[in-house]
C-alpha positions as CSV (number, residue, x, y, z in Angstrom):
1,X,0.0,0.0,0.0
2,X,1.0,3.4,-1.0
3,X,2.3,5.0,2.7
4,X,3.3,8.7,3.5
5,X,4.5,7.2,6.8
6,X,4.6,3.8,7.7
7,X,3.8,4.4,11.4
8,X,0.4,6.0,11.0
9,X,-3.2,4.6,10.5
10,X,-6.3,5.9,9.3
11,X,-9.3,5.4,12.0
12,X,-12.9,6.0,11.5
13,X,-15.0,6.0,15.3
14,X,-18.3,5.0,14.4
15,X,-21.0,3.4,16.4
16,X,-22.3,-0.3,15.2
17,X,-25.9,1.5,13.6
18,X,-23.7,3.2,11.6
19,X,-20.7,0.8,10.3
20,X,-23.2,-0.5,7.2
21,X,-24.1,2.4,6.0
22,X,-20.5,3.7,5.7
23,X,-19.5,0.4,4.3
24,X,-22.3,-2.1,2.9
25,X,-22.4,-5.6,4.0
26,X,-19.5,-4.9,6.1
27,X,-21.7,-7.1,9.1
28,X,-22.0,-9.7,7.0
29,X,-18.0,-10.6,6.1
30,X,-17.6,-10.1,10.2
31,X,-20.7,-13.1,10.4
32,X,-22.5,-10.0,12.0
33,X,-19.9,-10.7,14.6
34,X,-19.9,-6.8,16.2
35,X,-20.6,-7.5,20.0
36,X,-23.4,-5.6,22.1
37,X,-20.8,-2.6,23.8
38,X,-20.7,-1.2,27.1
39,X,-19.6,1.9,27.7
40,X,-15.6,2.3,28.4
41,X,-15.1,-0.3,25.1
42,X,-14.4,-0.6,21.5
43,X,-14.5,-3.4,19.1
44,X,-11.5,-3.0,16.7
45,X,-11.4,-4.0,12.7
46,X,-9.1,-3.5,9.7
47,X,-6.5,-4.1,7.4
48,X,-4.7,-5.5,10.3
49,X,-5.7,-7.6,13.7
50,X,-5.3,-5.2,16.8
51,X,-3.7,-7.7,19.2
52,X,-3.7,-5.8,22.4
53,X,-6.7,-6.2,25.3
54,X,-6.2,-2.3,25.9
55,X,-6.5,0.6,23.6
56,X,-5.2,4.3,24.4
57,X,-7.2,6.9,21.9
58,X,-6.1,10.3,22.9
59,X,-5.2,9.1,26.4
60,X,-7.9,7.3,27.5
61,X,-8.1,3.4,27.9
62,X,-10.5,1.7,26.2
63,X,-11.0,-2.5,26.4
64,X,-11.2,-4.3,23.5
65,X,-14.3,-6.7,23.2
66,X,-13.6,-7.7,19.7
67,X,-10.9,-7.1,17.1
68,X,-10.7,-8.5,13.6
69,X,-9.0,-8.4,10.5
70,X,-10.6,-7.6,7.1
71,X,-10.9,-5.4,4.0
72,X,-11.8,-1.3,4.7
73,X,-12.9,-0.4,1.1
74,X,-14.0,3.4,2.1
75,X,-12.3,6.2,0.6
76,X,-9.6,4.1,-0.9
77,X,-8.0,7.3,-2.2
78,X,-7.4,8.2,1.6
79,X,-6.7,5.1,3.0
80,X,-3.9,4.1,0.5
81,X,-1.8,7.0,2.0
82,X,-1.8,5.0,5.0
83,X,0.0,2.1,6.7
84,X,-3.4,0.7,8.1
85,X,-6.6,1.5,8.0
86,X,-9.8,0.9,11.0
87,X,-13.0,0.7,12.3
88,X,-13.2,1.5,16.0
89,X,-17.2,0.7,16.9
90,X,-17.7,2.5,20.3
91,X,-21.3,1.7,22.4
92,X,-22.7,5.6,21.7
93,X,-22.6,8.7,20.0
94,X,-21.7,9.9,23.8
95,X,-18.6,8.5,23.2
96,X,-17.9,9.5,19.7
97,X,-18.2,13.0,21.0
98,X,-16.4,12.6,24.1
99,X,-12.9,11.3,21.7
100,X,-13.6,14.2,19.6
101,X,-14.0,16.7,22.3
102,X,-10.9,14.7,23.9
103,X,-8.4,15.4,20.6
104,X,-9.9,19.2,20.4
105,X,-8.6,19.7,24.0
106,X,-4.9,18.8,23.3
107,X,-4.1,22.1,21.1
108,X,-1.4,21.7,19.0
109,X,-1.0,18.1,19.9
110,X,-4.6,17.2,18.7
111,X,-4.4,15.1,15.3
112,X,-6.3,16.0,12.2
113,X,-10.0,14.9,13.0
114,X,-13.0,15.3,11.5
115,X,-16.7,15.2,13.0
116,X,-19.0,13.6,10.1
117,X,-22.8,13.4,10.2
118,X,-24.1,12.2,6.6
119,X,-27.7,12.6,5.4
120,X,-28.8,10.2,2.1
121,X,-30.9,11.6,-0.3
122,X,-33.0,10.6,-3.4
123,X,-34.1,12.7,-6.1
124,X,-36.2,12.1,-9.0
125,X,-36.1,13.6,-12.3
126,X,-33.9,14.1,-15.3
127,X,-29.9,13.8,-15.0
128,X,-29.7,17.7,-15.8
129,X,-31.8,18.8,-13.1
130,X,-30.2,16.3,-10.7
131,X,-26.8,18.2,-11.5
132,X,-29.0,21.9,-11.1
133,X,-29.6,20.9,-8.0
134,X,-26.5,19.3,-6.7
135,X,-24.9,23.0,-8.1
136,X,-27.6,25.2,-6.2
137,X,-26.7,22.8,-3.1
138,X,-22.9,23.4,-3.4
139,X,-23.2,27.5,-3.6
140,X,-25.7,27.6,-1.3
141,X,-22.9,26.1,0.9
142,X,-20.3,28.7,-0.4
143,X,-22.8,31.2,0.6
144,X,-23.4,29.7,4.0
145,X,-20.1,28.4,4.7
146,X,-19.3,28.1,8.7
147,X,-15.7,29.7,9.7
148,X,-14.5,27.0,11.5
149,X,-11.9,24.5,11.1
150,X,-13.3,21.5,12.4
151,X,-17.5,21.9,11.0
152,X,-18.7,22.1,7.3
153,X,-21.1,21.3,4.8
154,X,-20.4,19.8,1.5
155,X,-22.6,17.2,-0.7
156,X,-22.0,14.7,-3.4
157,X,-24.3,13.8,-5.9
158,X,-23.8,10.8,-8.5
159,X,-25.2,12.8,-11.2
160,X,-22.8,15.7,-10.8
161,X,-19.8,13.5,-10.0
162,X,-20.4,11.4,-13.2
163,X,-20.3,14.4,-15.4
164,X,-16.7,15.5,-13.6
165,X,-15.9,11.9,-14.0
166,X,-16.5,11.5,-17.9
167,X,-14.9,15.3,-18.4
168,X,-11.6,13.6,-16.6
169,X,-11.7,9.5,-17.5
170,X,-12.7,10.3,-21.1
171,X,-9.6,12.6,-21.7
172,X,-7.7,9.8,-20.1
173,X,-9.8,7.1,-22.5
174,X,-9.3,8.5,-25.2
175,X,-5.0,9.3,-24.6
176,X,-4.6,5.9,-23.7
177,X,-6.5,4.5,-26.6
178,X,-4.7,7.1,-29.1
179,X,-1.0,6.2,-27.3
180,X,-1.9,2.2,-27.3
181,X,-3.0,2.5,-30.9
182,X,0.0,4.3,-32.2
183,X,2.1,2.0,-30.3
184,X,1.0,-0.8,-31.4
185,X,1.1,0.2,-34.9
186,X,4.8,0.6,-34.2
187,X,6.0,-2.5,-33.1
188,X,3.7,-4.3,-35.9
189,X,5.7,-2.3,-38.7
190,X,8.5,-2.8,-37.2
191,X,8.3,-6.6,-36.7
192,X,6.4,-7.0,-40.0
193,X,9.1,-5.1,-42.4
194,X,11.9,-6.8,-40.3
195,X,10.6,-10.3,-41.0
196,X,10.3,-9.1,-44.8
197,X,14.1,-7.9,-44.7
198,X,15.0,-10.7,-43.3
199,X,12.8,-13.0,-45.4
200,X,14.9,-11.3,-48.9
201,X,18.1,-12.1,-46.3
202,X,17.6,-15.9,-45.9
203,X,16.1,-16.4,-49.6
204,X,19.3,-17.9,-50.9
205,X,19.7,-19.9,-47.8
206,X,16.3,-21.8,-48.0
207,X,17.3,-22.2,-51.9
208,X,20.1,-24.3,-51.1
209,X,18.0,-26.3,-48.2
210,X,15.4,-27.2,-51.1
211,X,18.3,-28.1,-53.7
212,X,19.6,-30.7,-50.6
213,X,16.4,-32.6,-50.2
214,X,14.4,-30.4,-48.0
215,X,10.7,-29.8,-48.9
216,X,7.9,-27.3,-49.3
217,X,6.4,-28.4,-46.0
218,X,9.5,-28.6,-44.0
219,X,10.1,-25.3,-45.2
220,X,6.5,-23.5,-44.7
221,X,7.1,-25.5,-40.8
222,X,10.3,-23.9,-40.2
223,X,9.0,-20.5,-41.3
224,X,5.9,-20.8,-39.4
225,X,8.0,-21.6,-36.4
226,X,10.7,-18.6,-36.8
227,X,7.4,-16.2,-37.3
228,X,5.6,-17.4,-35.0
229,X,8.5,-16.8,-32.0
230,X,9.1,-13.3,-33.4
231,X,6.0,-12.1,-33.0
232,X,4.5,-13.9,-29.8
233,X,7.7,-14.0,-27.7
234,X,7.2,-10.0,-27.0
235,X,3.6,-10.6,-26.2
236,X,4.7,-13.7,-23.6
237,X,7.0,-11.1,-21.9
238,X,4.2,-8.3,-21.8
239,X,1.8,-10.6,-20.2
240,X,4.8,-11.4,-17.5
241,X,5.7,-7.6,-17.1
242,X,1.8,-6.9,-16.7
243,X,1.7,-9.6,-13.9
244,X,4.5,-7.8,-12.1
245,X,3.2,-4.6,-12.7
246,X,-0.4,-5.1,-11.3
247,X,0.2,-4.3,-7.7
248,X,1.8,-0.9,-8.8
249,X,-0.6,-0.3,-11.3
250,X,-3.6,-1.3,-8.6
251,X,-2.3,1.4,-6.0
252,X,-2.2,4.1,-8.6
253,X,-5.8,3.4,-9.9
254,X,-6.5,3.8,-6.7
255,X,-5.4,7.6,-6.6
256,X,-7.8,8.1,-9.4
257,X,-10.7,6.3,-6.9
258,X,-10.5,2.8,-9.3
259,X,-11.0,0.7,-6.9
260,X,-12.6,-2.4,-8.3
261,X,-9.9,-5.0,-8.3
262,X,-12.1,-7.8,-10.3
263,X,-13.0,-5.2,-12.7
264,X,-9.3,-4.0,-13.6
265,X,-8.1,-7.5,-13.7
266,X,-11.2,-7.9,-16.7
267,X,-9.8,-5.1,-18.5
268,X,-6.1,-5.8,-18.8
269,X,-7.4,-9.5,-19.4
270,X,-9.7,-8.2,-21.9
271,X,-6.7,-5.4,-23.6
272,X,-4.3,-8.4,-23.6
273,X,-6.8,-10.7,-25.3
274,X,-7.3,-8.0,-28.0
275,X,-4.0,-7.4,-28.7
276,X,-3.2,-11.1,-29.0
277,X,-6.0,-11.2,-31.9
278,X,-4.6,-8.2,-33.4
279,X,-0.8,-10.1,-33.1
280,X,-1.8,-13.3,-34.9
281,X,-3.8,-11.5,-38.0
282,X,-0.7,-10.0,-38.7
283,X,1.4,-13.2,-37.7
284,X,-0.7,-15.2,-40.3
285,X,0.1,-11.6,-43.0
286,X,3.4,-11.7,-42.5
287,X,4.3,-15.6,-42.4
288,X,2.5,-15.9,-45.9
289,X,4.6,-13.1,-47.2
290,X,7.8,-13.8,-45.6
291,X,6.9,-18.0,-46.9
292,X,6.5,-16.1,-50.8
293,X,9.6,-14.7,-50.4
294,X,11.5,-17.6,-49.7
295,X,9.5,-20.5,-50.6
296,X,8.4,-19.4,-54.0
297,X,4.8,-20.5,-53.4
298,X,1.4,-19.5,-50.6
C-alpha cells in the first residue's frame, strides 16, 4: 500500500448502527460478529488484527471486546496513504463525542479529526436537473459556509460526480486509446518489415536447403515456427511484465478512486486478449509473405 508514513493509520469512530451504512455488507463478512458494547469499550477491525486487550485513543483506555482483521474499502483514495486502516465501533454517539471533544482539548498536539454526520438523499427527475440541483446545493454552501476548522457542509451527488468523471476519465480514455493504438502500430511495422528484410536475407539460404532434399512443407514448418517466436515471444513477456506490474498499477488506480480489483483485472485481461487477436492477423500476414519470399509458393 502506498504510505506517507509507515507508522500511521487511518481510524474512523463510528458506532455499530452506523458501520453498514459507511460500508455495505461490512456485518456480514464479520458473520455479523460486532458485539453488544458497554460503555468504556471498542470493538477493533481493519486491514490488520489489533492484538492488544487495551486501547489508548487520545489518552484514555478503552477495552477491546472484539478485534478482527478484514478489508476497509471506504475512501480508498485516503486510506492508500496509510499504513493501516480501521473501524473502532464505540457503544454511543456519547462516546464519539467525548474522543472528539478529547483530541480538540490537546491544542497543537490534537491530530487531524474530523466530526461527520451524513444525510442520504434521493431525487427524481432528469440527470440535468439532478446536476441543477447538486450545483444550487454546493453554492448555497459557499454562501453559507461556517468559519470554523473542524465543521462544514459539502454534498456529493452521482449525477454531478459522473459528469466531472466522464470530463476527466474520457480525456484519459481517449490518450490511452490514441497512445496504445500508435504504439501498437509501431512495433507491428516494425516486426512486420523486419521479418520481410529478413525473409529477402535468408532467400538464398532456404534455396540451397530445397536443392539438398528439404521440402515445401519442411520449409513453410520452419518458417511458421521462426514467425511465429518473433512475434509472440514479445507478447509472452508483456503478459509477464503486466503480472509484475499489477500491484503498482492497482495502487495508482486507486489515486484516481478505481478501486474495483475484479474489474481492472477484466480489463487488462480483456486489452491483452485483444492485442493477442490483433498479433496473430498480422502473424498469419506476414508468415504468408515472408513464406512467398522464400518458398516461392502460398
Amino acid at each position: 500500500m502506498l504510505s506517507y508514513d509507515n507508522d500511521i493509520s487511518l481510524l474512523y469512530f463510528v458506532t455499530g448502527d452506523e458501520i453498514d451504512e459507511m460500508e455495505t455488507g461490512f456485518k456480514e463478512r464479520l458473520n455479523k460478529k460486532i458485539p453488544q458494547l458497554d460503555t468504556g469499550s471498542v470493538a477493533v477491525y481493519g486491514t490488520k488484527k489489533f492484538n492488544g486487550d487495551i486501547i489508548n485513543l487520545l489518552g484514555k483506555e478503552f477495552k477491546v471486546a472484539a478485534a478482527e482483521k478484514t478489508a476497509v474499502s471506504k475512501d480508498s483514495y485516503m486510506s492508500s496513504m496509510y499504513s493501516g486502516v480501521y473501524y473502532v465501533v464505540v457503544d454511543s454517539k456519547a462516546t464519539l463525542a467525548e474522543i472528539f471533544n478529547l483530541n480538540s482539548s490537546l491544542g497543537e498536539d490534537s491530530v487531524p479529526t474530523m466530526l461527520n454526520n451524513e444525510i442520504d438523499y434521493n431525487l427524481y427527475g432528469s440527470s440535468e436537473d439532478k446536476v441543477a440541483v447538486a450545483k444550487a446545493l454546493d453554492k448555497h454552501f459557499e454562501e453559507n459556509s461556517v468559519k470554523s476548522d473542524v465543521s462544514g457542509f459539502y454534498e456529493e451527488s452521482r449525477d454531478a460526480n459522473r459528469e466531472q468523471i466522464y470530463v476527466l476519465y474520457g480525456g484519459l480514455f481517449f490518450i490511452g486509446i490514441f497512445l496504445g493504438t500508435m504504439f501498437l502500430m509501431v512495433t507491428v511495422m516494425i516486426i512486420f518489415y523486419k521479418q520481410i528484410s529478413e525473409g529477402y536475407d535468408d532467400k538464398a539460404r532456404y534455396e540451397i536447403m530445397e536443392k539438398v532434399g528439404m521440402s515445401n512443407d519442411e520449409v513453410k514448418k520452419s518458417i511458421t515456427s521462426q514467425v511465429r517466436m518473433v512475434f509472440f515471444l514479445p507478447i509472452i513477456l508483456a503478459a509477464c511484465h503486466l503480472a509484475a506490474a499489477f500491484p503498482l498499477l492497482r495502487r495508482l488506480l486507486v489515486m484516481f478512486n478505481l478501486t474495483d480489483v475484479k474489474l481492472i483485472v477484466i480489463c487488462m485481461v480483456a486489452t491483452l486478449l485483444v492485442f493477442m487477436v490483433i498479433y496473430y492477423i498480422v502473424f498469419k500476414i506476414t508468415s504468408r509473405a515472408y513464406y512467398r519470399i522464400v518458398g516461392n509458393q502460398i
